[in-house]
C-alpha positions in Angstrom: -11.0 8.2 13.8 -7.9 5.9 14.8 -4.9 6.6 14.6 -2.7 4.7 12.8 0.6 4.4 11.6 2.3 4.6 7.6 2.4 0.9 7.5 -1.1 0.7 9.0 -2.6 3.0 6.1 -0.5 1.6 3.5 -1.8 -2.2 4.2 -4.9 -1.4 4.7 -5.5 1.2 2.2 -5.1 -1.8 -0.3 -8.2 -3.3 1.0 -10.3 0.1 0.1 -10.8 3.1 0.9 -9.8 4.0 4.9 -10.7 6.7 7.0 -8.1 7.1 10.1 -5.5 9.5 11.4 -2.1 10.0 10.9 0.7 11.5 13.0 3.9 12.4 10.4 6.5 14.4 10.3 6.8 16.5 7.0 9.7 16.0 4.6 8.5 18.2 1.6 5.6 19.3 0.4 6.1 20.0 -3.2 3.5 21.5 -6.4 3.4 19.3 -9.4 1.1 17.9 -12.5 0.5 14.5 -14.2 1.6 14.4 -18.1 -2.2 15.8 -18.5 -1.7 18.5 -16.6 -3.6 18.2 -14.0 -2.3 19.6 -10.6 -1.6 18.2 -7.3 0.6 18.9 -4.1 2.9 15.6 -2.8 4.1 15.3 0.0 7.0 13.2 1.3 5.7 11.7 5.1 7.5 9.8 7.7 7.1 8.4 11.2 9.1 6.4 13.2 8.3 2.7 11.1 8.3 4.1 7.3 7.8 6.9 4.5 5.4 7.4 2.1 4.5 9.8 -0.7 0.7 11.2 -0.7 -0.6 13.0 -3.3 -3.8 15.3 -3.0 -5.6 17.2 -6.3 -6.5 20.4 -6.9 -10.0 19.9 -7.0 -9.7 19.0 -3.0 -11.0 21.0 -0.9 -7.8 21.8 1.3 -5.5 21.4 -1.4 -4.4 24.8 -0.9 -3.3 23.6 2.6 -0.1 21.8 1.0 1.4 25.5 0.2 1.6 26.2 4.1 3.0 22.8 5.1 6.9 23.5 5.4 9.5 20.7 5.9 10.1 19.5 9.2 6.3 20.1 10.5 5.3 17.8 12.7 1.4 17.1 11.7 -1.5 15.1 12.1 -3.7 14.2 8.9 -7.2 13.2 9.2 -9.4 12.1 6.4 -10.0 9.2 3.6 -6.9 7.5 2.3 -7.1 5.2 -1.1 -4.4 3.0 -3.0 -4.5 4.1 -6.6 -3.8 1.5 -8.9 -1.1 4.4 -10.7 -0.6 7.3 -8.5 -0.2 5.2 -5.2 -1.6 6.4 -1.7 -4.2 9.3 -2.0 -5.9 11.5 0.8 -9.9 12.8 0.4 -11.9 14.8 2.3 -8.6 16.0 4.5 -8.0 18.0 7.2 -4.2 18.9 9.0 -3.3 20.6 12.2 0.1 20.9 13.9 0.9 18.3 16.9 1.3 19.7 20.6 4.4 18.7 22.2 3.5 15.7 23.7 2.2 14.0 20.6 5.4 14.9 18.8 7.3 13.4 21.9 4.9 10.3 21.3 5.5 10.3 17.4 9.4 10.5 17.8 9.7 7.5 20.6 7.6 5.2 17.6 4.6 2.9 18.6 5.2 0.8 21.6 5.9 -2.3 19.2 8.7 -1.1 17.7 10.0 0.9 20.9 9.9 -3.0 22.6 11.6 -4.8 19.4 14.2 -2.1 19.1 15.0 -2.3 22.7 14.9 -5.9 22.9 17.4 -5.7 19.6 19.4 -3.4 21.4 19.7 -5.7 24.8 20.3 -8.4 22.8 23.1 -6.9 20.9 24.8 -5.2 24.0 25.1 -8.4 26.1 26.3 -10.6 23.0 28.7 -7.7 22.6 29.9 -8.8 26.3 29.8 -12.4 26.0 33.0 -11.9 23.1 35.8 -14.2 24.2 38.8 -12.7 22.9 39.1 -9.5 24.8 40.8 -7.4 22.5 37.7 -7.9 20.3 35.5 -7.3 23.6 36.9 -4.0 24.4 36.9 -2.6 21.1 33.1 -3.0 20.6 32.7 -2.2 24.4 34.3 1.6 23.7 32.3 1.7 20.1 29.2 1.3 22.0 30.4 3.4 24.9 31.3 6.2 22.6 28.6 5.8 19.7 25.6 4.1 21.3 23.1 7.0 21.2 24.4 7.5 17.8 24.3 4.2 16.9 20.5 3.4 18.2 19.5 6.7 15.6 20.7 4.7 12.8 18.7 3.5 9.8 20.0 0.5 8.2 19.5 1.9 4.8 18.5 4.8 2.9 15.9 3.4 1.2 15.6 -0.1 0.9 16.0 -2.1 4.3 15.6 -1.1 7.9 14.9 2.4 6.7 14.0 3.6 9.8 15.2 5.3 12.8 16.6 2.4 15.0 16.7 0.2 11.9 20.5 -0.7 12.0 20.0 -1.6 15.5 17.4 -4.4 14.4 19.7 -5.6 11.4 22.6 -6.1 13.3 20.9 -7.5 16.3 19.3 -9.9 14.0 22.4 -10.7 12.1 23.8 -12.0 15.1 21.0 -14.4 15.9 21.9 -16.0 12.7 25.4 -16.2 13.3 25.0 -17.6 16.6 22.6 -20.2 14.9 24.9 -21.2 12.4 28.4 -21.0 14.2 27.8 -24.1 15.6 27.0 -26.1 12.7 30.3 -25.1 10.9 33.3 -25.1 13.7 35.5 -23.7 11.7 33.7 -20.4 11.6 35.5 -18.1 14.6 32.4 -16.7 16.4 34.0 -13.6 18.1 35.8 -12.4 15.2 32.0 -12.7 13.7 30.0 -11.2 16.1 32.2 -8.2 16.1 32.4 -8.0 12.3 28.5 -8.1 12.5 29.2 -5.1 14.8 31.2 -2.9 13.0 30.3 -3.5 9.1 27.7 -1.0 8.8 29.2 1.3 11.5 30.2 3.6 8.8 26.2 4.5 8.5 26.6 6.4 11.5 27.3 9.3 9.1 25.7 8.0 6.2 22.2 7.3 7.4 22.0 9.2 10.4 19.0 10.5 12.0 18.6 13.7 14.4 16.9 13.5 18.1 14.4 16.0 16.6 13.0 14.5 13.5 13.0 11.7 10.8 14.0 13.4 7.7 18.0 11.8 6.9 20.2 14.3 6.1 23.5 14.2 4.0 26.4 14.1 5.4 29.9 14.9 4.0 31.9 12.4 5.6 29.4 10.1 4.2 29.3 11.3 0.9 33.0 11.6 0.3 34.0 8.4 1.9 30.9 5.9 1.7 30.3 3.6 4.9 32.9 1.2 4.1 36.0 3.5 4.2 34.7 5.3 7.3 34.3 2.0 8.9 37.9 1.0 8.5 39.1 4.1 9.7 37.0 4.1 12.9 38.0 0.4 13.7 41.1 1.4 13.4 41.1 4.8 15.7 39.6 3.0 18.1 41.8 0.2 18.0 44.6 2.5 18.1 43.4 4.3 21.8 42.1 0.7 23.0 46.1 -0.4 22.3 47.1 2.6 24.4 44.8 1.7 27.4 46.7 -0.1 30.8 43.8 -3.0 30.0 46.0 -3.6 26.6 49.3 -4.7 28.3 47.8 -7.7 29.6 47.3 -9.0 25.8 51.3 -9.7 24.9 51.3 -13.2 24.7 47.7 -13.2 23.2 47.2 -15.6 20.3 46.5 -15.2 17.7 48.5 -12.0 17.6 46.7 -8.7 18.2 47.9 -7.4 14.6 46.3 -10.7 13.1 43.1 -10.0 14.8 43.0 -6.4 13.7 43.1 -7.3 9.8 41.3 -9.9 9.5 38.4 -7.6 11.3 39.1 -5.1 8.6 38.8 -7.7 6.0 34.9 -8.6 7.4 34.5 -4.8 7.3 35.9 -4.3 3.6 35.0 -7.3 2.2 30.8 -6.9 3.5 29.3 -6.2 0.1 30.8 -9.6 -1.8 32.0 -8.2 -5.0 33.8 -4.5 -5.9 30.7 -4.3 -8.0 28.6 -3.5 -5.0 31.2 -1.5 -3.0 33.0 -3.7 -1.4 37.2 -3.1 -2.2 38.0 -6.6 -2.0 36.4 -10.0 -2.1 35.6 -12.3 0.9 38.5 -14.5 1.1 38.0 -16.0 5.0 35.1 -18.3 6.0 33.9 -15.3 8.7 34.1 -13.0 5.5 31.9 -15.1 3.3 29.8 -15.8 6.3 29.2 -11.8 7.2 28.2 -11.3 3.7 25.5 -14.0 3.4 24.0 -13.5 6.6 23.7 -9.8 5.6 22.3 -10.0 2.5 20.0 -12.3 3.7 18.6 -10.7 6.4 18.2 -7.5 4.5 16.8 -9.5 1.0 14.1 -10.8 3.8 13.1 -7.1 5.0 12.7 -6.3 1.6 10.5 -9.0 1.0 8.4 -8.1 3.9 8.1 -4.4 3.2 7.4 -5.0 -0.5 4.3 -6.6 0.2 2.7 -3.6 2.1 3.6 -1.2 -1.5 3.7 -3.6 -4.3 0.9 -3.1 -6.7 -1.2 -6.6 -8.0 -0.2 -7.3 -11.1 -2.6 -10.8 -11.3 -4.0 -12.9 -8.2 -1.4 -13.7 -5.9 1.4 -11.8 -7.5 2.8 -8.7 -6.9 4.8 -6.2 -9.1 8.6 -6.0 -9.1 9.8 -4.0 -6.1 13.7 -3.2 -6.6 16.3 -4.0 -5.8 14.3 -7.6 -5.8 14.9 -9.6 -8.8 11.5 -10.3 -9.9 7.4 -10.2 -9.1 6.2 -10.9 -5.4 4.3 -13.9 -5.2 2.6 -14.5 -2.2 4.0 -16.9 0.2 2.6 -19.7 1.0 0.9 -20.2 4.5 2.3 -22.1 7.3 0.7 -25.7 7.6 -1.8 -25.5 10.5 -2.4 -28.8 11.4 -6.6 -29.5 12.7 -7.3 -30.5 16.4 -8.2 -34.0 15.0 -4.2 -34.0 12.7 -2.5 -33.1 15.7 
């Protein structure tokens, strides 16, 4: 059978039934029953692109398999996956064995697509990270990365809803910036540098709060993250860092700088606090400079649009060409409509 990934199975389960192999890492594997009363194991799966929840029955054959899955195995599934309309992705005629080394090595590095977008994200990111004009700006993202990369290219983007993946915050920012560097020039006033680092830095407080380990894909909780939320921490790194990055020899060169260092250090702050648009989404002040208002829009944008493209592979069909509600989208899916393709003759 092939093997496949999540987002494989989950597209093309839709289509019917689909025999294939899976290579997953275990989250939980947890007893429970519908309101009938009917029995089933479900068990939380990830890999290196997505999650998903599979249920099996009791009448299965190797449901009594689920009890010796333990979270944190690293397994491959083999059988007959189906979208039910209700319970969502199901597994017949099943059979699971533990992954060598090697595979799990395989499953941890992700498919070669992603492993090539991420790094490509990653490149991107790192040389417009260089290309910053104002070097106080420079050398602050230059010792963020220096200290935090690894860290950094373990990040997912979100718990749940966008780039919800190892690597995923990697992707959103690097893609962040291709906006910004589209639509700097098409309003002067915006100050590129002091955006391109605010792109940098305004989800660097996920470092703690959606972290992933080397070893697996399950996301832990961590205090820091808990207690603080990504915004705070991500004020108080910017400003440890910019405290040792003041205190290097490179920094006595910047005197006579303008605008003024201290100027330059708030107004980043402000991008940082000011991410989420509205208190009401957890940000602890408005946006109240054009690079502020700019960060927030190109944010939400590119995360609204990774919703949008993730929903389709889950959402259920509620009529022909429309989709059920997937939150936090405001309404149905509705299939998009197809790019004009001109014919040889039109063209």
């Amino acid at each position: 059978m092939e093997l496949l990934t999540i987002s494989d199975v989950r597209r093309c389960a839709h289509k019917g039934p689909l025999s294939a192999r899976i290579h997953v890492q275990v989250s939980a594997a947890e007893a429970k029953s519908t309101r009938e009363g009917k029995p089933y194991c479900e068990l939380a799966l990830a890999d290196a692109c997505d999650r998903m929840l599979l249920r099996v029955w009791s009448d299965h054959s190797d449901y009594r398999a689920c009890e010796s899955l333990q979270a944190s195995d690293f397994v491959e599934l083999n059988g007959e996956f189906a979208q039910h309309q209700q319970f969502g992705l199901e597994a017949k005629q099943w059979k699971v064995r533990a992954l060598t080394s090697e595979e799990v090595s395989d499953l941890l590095s992700g498919p070669p697509e992603l492993r090539a977008k991420q790094s490509a994200d990653w490149n991107h990111l790192t040389a417009r990270v260089s290309a910053i004009g104002d070097p106080r700006l420079r050398e602050l993202s230059a010792a963020f990365l220096g200290e935090f990369g690894e860290r950094f290219r373990r990040t997912a983007g979100a718990r749940s809803y966008h780039h919800a993946r190892r690597g995923g915050l990697v992707e959103h920012t690097a893609q962040m910036m291709r906006v910004a560097e589209q639509v700097a020039p098409l309003y002067p006033q915006l100050n590129l540098d002091l955006l391109i680092a605010g792109i940098l830095f305004h989800d660097a407080g996920k470092l703690w709060e959606n972290h992933l380990p080397e070893t697996g894909f399950t996301m832990g909780f961590d205090e820091r993250g808990e207690l603080m939320g990504h915004i705070s921490i991500g004020l108080e790194l910017v400003n440890s860092l910019w405290r040792k990055v003041q205190a290097s020899d490179v920094a006595k060169t910047w005197s006579g700088l303008s605008p003024a260092s201290e100027d330059v250090r708030l107004h980043l702050l402000h991008l940082i606090g000011a991410h989420h648009g509205e208190p009401q989404f957890g940000s602890p002040v408005s946006p109240k400079t054009p690079e502020a208002m700019a960060l927030n829009y190109i944010d939400n944008m590119d995360a609204r649009l990774e919703m949008f493209a993730a929903g389709y592979l889950v959402a259920k069909p509620i009529a022909e060409r429309i989709y059920d509600r997937v939150r936090p989208l405001p309404g149905n899916l509705v299939k998009p409509l197809d790019k004009f393709a001109a014919r040889p003759e039109q063209a």
